[in-house]
C-alpha positions in Angstrom: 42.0 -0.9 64.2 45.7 -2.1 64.2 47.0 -1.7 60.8 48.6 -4.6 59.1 52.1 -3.1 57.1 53.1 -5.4 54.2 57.0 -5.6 54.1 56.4 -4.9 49.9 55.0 -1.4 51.4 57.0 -0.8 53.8 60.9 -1.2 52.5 60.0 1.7 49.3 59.1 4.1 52.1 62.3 3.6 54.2 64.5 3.5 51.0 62.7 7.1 50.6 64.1 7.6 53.8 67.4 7.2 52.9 67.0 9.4 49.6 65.7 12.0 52.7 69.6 11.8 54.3 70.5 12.9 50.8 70.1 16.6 52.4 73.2 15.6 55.2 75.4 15.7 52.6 75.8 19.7 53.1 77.5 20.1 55.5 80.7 17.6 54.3 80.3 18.9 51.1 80.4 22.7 51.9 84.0 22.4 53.5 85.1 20.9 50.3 83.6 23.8 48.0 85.4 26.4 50.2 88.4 24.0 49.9 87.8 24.2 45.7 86.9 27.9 45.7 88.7 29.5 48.3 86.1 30.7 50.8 84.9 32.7 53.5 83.7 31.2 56.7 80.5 33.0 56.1 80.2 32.5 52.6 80.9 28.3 53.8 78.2 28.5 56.1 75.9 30.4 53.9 75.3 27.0 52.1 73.9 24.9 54.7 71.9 27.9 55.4 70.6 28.4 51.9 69.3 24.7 52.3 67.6 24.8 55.1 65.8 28.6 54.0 63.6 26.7 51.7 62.3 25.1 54.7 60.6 28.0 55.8 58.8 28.2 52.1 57.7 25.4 51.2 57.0 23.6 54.1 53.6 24.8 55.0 52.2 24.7 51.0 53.5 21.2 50.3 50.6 20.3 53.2 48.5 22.0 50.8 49.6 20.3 48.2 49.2 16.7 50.2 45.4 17.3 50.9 45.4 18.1 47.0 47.2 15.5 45.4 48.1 12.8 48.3 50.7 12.3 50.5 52.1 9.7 48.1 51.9 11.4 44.9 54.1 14.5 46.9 56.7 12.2 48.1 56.8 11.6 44.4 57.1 15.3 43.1 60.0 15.6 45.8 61.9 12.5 44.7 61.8 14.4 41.5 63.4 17.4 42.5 65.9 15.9 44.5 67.1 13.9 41.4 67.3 17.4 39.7 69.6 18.6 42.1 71.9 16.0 42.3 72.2 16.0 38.5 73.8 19.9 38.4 77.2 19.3 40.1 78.0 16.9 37.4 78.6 19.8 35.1 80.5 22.0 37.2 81.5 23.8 40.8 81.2 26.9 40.6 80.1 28.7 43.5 76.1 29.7 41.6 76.1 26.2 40.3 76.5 24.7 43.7 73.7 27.0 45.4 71.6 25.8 42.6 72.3 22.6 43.2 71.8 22.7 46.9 68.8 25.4 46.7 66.7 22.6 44.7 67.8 19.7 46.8 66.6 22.2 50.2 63.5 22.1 48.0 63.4 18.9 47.6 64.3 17.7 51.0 61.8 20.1 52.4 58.7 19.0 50.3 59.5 15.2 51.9 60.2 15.8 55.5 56.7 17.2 55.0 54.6 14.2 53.2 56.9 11.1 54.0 56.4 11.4 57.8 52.6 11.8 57.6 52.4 8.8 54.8 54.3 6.2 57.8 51.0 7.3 59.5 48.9 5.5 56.8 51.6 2.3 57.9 52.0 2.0 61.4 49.1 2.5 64.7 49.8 5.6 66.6 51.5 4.0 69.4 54.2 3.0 67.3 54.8 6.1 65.5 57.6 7.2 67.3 59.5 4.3 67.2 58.8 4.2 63.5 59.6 7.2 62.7 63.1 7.0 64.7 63.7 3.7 62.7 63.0 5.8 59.8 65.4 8.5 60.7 68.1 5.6 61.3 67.9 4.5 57.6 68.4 8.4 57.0 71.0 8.3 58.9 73.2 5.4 56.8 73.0 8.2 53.7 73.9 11.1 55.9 77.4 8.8 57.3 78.3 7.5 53.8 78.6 10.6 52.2 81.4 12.3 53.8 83.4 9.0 53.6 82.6 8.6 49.7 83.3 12.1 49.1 86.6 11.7 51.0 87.5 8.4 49.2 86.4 10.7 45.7 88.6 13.5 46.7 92.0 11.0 47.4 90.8 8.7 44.7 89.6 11.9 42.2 88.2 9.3 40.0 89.6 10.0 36.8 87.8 8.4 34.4 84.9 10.7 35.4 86.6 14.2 36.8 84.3 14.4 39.4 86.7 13.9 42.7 84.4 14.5 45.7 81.6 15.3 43.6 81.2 11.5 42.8 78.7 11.6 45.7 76.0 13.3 43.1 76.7 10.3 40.8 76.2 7.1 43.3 73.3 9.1 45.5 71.7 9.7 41.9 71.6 6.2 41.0 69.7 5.7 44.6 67.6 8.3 43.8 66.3 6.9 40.8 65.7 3.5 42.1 63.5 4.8 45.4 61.4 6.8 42.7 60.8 3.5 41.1 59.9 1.8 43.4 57.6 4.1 45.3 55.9 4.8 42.4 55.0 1.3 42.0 53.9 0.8 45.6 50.2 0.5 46.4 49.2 2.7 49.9 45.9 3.0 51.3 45.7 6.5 52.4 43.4 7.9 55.3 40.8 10.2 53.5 40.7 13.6 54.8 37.8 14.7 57.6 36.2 17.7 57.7 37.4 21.3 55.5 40.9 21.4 54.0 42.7 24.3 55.6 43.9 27.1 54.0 47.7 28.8 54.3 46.9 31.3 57.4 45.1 28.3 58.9 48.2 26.0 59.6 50.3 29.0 61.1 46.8 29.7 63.0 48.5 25.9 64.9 50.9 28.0 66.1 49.0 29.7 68.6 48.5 25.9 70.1 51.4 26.5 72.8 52.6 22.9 72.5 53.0 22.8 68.9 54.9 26.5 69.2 57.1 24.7 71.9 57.6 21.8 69.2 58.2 23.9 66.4 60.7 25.6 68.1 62.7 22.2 69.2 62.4 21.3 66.1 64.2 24.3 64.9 67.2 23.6 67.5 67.4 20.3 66.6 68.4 20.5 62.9 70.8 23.6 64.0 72.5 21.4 66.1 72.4 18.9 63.6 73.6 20.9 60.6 75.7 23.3 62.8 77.7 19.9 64.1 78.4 18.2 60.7 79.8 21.5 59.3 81.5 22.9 62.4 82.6 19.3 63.8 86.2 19.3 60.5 86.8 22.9 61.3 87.8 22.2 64.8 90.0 19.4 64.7 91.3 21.6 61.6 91.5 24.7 63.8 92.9 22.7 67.5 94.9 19.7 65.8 95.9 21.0 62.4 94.7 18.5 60.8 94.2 18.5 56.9 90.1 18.5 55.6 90.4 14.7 54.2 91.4 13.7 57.8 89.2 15.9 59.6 86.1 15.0 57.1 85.9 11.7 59.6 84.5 14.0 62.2 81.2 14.2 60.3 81.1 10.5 59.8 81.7 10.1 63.4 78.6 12.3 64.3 76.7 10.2 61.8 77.8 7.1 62.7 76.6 7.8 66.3 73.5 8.8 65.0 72.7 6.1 63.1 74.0 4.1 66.5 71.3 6.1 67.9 68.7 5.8 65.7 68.5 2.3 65.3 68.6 1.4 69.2 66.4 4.3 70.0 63.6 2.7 67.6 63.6 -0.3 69.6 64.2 1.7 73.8 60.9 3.7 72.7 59.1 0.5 72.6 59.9 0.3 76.2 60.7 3.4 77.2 58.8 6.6 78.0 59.6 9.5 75.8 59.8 12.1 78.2 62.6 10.1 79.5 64.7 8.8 76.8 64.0 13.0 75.7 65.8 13.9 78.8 68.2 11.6 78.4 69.1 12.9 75.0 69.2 16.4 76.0 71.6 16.4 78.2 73.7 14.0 76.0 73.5 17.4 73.9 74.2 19.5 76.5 77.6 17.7 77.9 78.8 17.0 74.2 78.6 21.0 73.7 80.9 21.8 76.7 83.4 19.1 75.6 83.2 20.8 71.6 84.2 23.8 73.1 86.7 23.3 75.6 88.3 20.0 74.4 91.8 20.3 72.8 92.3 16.6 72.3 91.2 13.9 70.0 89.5 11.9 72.8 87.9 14.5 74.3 86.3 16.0 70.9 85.8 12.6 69.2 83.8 11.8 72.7 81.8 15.3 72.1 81.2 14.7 68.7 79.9 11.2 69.4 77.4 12.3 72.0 75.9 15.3 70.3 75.5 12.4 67.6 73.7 9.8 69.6 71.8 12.2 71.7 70.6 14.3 68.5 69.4 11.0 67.0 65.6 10.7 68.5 65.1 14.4 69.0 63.3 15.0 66.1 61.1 11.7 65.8 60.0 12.4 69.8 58.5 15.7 69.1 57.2 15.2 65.5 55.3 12.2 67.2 54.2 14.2 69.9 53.3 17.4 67.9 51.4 14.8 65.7 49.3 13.6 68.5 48.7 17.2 70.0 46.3 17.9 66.8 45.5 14.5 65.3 42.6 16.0 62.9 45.7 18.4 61.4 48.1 16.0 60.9 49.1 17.1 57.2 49.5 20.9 58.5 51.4 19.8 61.8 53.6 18.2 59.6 53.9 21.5 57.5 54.9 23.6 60.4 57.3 21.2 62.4 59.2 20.5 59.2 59.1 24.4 58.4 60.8 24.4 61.8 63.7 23.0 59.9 64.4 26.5 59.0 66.5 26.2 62.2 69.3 24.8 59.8 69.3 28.0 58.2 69.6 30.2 61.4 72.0 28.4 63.5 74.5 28.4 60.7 74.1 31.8 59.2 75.1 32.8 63.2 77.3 30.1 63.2 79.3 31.4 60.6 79.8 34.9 61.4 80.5 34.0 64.9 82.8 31.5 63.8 84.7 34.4 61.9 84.8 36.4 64.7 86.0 34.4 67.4 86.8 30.5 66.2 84.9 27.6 66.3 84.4 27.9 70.0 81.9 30.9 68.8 80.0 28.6 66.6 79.8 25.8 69.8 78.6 28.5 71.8 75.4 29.2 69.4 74.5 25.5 69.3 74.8 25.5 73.2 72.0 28.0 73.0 69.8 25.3 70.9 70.9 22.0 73.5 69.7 24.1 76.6 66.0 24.9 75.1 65.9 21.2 74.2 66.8 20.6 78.0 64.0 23.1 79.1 61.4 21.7 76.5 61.8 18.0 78.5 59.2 19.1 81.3 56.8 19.9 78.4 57.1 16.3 76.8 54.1 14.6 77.7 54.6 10.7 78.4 
């Protein structure tokens, strides 16, 4: 039966959404902590990767915790600790206070990826989940451009009547925050009752031993290094080939974002039309050429153009194999969804040997680790179904 979406239900799960692109934030606003504190490239890119490690713990329990309480009631609990971690900054930068802040909005991020994709299910037929779910990741996408612009615009501006500077971002994103809780909370959704025995924690990493959810999984993973490894990595090379000063080169993140956002939106509407396993390939090697023009380009053009692609191509990765992953074990959706967002642990791999190859041998290293990532998304194409 086609399910009927009331536009009262629909708009407090996208503005969750947004609150989701909250977590994008990291990679802007570790370049201006190492700016504030003096740091190490590794200890820079130890922040995104502190993130993205709660990933890999929480992931698979918060599907628990949806078969005990709801898919809902989690997105609730995560809009709660997200709020949390956007209230510490206000207080302070100091380099403990900052992983606090960003371990509990990892947390945060982490429980929703997990409950918010599997509550669009309760929303939309399977045949539009993809589409859905990219439109989805296209409101995400407006928070994750914003932010580097309003922390750049805090940082010039520093905002004096509050001494926050850059960290004004905590403030407005807060405000968001608060309102999506609302409003969710309020929202009446029907959810699909459960069939069959509620599985336990070995049983959802058991669904790794489905070969096409391992392949997913590990897609998954690629995609958020990419992702992460690009809005981090994207200022320090037109920093590192043009000289350019942070504020100036903070546009580079916006850039990526803005092309995925580009990407997003049109994407939502081409998978309507479109096969996956195409618009996939297309994507891929988007990634793939936008990696060799990162690392070799020396001029704004040519690394503005790389950025861009790597942007739009990243932008319906992650919806395409979610979807599909979904649809490979349709009576598991709640621990499908507990592993492919655990796969989001990529954010923590990609830039802990991001940063260290970054030390040794200049952005070009950290380029070369997310080339790894864009050719296993290229060789994962021939596995996507339809």
């Amino acid at each position: 039966m086609e399910k009927k979406t009331s536009f009262l239900a629909f708009l407090p799960v996208m503005l969750a959404f947004f609150t989701m692109g909250f977590v994008d934030l990291v990679g802007a606003a570790s370049n201006h902590v190492q700016a504030d504190l003096n740091l190490t490239e590794a200890q820079t890119y130890f922040i995104p990767s502190l993130v993205f490690f709660w990933f890999l713990i929480f992931s698979v329990p918060t599907s628990a915790l949806m078969n005990r309480i709801g898919r809902k009631n989690t997105v609730l609990v995560s809009l709660g600790v997200t709020l949390l971690s956007l209230v510490l900054p206000i207080f302070g930068n100091s380099y403990y206070l900052m992983l606090a802040a960003f371990s509990l909005l990892g947390i945060g991020n982490a429980i929703m990826q997990t409950s918010l994709n599997p509550l669009v299910t309760n929303l939309i037929d399977g045949d539009k989940l993809a589409a859905t779910l990219t439109f989805g990741q296209f409101v995400k996408a407006i928070a994750s451009f914003m932010a580097p612009i309003i922390m750049t615009w805090g940082a010039v501006a520093a905002i004096p009547t509050l001494g926050l500077d850059w960290r004004i971002i905590f403030v407005i994103y807060g405000i968001i925050g608060v309102i999506a809780t609302i409003c969710l909370y309020l929202t009446k959704i029907k959810e699909q009752p459960l069939n069959g025995k509620k599985s336990s924690f070995v049983e959802c990493f058991k669904l790794l031993g489905h070969p096409f959810v391992l392949l997913c999984f590990l897609g998954i993973m690629c995609h958020v290094g990419i992702d992460v490894g690009t809005n981090t990595t994207a200022p320090k090379i037109l920093m590192e080939r043009l000289g350019w000063t942070l504020e100036a080169a903070g546009f580079a993140t916006s850039l990526y974002f803005i092309f995925r956002t580009i990407g997003c939106f049109s994407g939502s509407f081409i998978l309507r039309f479109v096969s996956s396993k195409i618009f996939f390939a297309i994507s891929a090697l988007m990634i793939v050429a936008a990696m060799v023009l990162m690392g070799i380009g020396q001029s704004q053009a040519v690394l503005y153009t790389g950025i861009a692609l790597v942007g739009f191509g990243n932008s319906n990765i992650f919806s395409i194999v979610f979807a599909e992953a979904l649809k490979a074990e349709p009576e598991k959706q709640n621990e499908v969804s507990g592993l492919m967002i655990m796969g989001l642990f990529g954010g923590t791999v990609f830039p802990f040997i991001m940063g260290f190859a970054s030390q040794a041998v200049g952005t070009v290293g950290a380029v070369l680790v997310m080339a790894v990532g864009a050719i296993y998304l290229s060789y994962l194409t021939i596995k996507i179904r339809a």
